[in-house]
N, C-alpha and C positions, 0 to 999 in steps of 0.2 A: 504494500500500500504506500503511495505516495505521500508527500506533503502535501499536496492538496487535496487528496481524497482527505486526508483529516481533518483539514479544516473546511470541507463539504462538507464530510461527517460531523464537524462540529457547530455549523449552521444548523444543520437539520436537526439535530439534537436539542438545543436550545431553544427552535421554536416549538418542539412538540412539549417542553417544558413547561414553555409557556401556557400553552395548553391544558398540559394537566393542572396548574397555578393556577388557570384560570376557569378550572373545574369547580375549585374548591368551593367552600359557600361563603369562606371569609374574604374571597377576591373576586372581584368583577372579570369578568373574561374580558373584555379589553385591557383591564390592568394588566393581565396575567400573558396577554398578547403582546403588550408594549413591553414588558419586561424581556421577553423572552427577543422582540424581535433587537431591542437595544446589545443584549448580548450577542446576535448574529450578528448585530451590525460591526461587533468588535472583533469577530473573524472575518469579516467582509474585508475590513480593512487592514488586519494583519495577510490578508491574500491578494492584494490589489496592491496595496500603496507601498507596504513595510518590504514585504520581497515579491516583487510582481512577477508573475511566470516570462510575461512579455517583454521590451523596453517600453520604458516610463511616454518616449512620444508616439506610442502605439493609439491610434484613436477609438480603438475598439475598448479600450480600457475605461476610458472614459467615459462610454456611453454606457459599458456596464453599471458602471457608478452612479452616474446620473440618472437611472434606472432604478435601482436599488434605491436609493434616498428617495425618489416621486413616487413610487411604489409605498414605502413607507412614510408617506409623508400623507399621502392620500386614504392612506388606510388612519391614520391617525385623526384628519381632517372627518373620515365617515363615523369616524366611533364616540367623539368626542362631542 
């Protein structure tokens, strides 16, 4: 398993976490969504920005990015 499959692995991990958090009956499932996606977001960016598979003036890189944040940004915006 690569480096990045782990921290794929540890995207997906995190937000099913959330998930279950936001099962619980003492968290709002949004809470429990935002938390969990905040921590993907902390592998998002140790696999992009910290050691990028690609070079940094790749512009695919960027639009993953900018993807991910409007993604999460927009999910935040409907829950809220």
């Amino acid at each position: 398993m690569d480096r990045y499959d782990r921290l794929l692995g540890g995207m997906l991990v995190s937000l099913l976490l959330g998930v279950v958090v936001g099962l619980l009956p003492a968290v709002a499932f949004h809470q429990g969504m935002l938390g969990g996606s905040l921590l993907a977001t902390g592998f998002f960016w140790q696999a992009v920005f910290r050691n990028p598979p690609v070079p940094a003036s790749d512009r695919r890189m960027a639009g993953v990015a900018v993807a991910w944040h409007l993604g999460l940004f927009a999910y935040l915006v409907t829950v809220w």
